[in-house]
N, C-alpha and C positions, 0 to 999 in steps of 0.2 A: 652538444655532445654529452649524452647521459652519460654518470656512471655510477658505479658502487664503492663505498667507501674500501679501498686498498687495494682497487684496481690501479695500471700502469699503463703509458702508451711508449712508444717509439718515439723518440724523437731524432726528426732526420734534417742534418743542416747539407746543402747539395753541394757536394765534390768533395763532402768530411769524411761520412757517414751517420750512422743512425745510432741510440743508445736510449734502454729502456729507462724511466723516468717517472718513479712513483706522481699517484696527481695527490698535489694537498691543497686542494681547495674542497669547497662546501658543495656537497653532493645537490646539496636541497635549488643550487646556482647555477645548475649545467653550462651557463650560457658566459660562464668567465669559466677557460682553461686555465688553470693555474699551479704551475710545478716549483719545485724548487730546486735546482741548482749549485751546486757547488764545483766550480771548473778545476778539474785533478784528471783528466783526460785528455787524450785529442780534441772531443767529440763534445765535452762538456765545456772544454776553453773555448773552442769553436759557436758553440749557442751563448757565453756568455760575453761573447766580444762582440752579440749581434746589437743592432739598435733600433726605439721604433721605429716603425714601415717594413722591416727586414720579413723576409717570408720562414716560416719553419714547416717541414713536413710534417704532420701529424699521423702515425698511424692506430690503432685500438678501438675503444681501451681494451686489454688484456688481464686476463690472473683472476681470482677469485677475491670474495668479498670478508671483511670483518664480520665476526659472528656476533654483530649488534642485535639483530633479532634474538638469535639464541639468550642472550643475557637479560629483556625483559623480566623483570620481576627481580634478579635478584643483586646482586654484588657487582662492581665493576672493578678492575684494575687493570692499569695500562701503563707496561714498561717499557721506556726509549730510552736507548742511547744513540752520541751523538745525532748522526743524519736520522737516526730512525722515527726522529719524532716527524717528519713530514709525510709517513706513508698511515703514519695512526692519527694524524692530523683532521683529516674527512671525518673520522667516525669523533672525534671531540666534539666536533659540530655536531653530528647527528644526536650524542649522549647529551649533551647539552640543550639542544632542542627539544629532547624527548624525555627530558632528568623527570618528572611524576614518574616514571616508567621502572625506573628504576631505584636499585637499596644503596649502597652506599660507593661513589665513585672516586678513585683516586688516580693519583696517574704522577708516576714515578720519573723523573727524568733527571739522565748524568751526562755531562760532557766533560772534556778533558777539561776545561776552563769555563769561566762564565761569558767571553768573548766570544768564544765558539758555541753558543746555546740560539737556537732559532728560536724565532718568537717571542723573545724576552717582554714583549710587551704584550702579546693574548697572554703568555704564561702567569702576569702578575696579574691580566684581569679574569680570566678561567678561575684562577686562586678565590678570589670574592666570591664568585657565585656561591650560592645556596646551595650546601649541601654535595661539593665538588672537590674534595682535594686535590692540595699540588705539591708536591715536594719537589724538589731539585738538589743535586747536588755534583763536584766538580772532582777530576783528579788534582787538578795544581790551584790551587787559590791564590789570585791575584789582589793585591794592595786594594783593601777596602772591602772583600768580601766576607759577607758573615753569614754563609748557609751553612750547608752542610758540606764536608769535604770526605771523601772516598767514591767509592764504586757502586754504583745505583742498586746493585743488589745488598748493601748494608742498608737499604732502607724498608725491607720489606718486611722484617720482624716487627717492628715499629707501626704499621699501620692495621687497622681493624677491617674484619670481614669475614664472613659467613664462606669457608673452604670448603662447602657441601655446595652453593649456592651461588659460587660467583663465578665470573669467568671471566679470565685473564688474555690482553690480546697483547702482543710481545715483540716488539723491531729492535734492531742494531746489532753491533757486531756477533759474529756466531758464538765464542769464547764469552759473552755478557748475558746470550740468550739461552746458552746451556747453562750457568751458574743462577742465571733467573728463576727455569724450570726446577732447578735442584732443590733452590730456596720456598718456592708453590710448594712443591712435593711434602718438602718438611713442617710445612703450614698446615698438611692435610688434604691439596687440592687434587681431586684426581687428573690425570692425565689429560682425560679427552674434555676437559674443558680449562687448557691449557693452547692457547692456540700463537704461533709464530709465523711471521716471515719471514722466507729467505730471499729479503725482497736487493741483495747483494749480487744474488743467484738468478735473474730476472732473465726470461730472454721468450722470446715469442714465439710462443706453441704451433701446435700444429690448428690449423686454420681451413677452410674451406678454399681451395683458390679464387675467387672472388674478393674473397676476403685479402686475401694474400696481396693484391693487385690495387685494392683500393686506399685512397692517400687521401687526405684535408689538408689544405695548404691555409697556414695561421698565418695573417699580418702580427709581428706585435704592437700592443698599445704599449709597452710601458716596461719596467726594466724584469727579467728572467731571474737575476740571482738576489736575493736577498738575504737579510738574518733576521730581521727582528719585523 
């Protein structure tokens, strides 16, 4: 199932219902569907109480794509909070695959705690690559941490980059994503290469009816919710 980095599908458990579901896996892998999870719904408890063999509807994918082409040549930065680092997830893979391509790439990420941080473990090896920054940081810091502590938008005076030339791609909550753009703005960035999702606001468009009628039904191999 091809897709483009920050696209979404449906996903439908039978007799639950369905719920749109950023995909965060590696575009360049079509052939491993892989979302991420967090059960705070009906519909999300329902797919993470499933186990493998269980069947999931697949419908999509859906939504348009991260403007990874568009930022060839020049600057990158990429701001998540909490969930939102799973929908800018795809395009880390893509920048990281294609880093000669580009000027200088960072990628900003807050969560309420370091317990709640996906990926902890690509986060600390994305951090080594060449030419890749990673910052993190947490509202409540827990016994033992020594990052950074506040709100992902005090980290953005702090990093370097060409505000003529770079282009910012931007998830989580909307109140984090409006203080983000503020923070660009103040940097110099123009607007229209400022780009968000409101991937909270997700829901499946209008479609062809064909499309509309057509369904993949996924065996799972392996567990749905994860963190690190």
């Amino acid at each position: 199932m091809a897709f483009a980095a920050g696209q979404f599908n449906m996903l439908y458990v039978f007799g639950v219902g369905e719920v749109p579901i950023s995909i965060s896996g590696n575009p360049e892998n079509p052939e491993t569907l892989l979302h991420t999870v967090r059960a705070v719904g009906t519909v999300t408890k329902a797919i993470c109480s499933q186990t493998p063999g269980d069947f999931l509807g697949v419908r999509g994918p859906f939504g348009t794509r991260w403007p990874v082409e568009e930022a060839v040549g020049g600057d990158v930065i990429l701001v998540a909070g909490g969930l939102g680092l799973a929908p800018l997830r795809p395009a880390v893979y893509q920048l990281l695959a294609r880093r000669k391509e580009f000027g200088r790439v960072t990628l900003l990420y807050g969560a309420r705690s370091s317990a709640e941080m996906l990926y902890r473990q690509e986060l600390a090896r994305w951090g080594k690559q060449l030419n890749f920054g990673v910052r993190t940081t947490v509202d409540q810091p827990a016994e033992g941490w020594e990052g950074n502590v506040g709100v992902v938008t005090t980290l953005i005076p702090e990093i370097e980059f060409n505000p003529q030339e770079a282009v910012a791609m931007v998830c989580g909550p909307e109140v984090m994503m409006r203080f983000t753009v503020l923070e660009l703005r103040k940097r110099g960035m123009p607007e229209e290469k400022i780009f968000i999702s409101m991937e909270r606001n997700m829901k499946c468009g209008v479609r062809p009816l064909w499309a509309l009628s057509v369904w993949a039904l996924f065996r799972l191999q392996g567990r749905l919710c994860f963190s690190v």
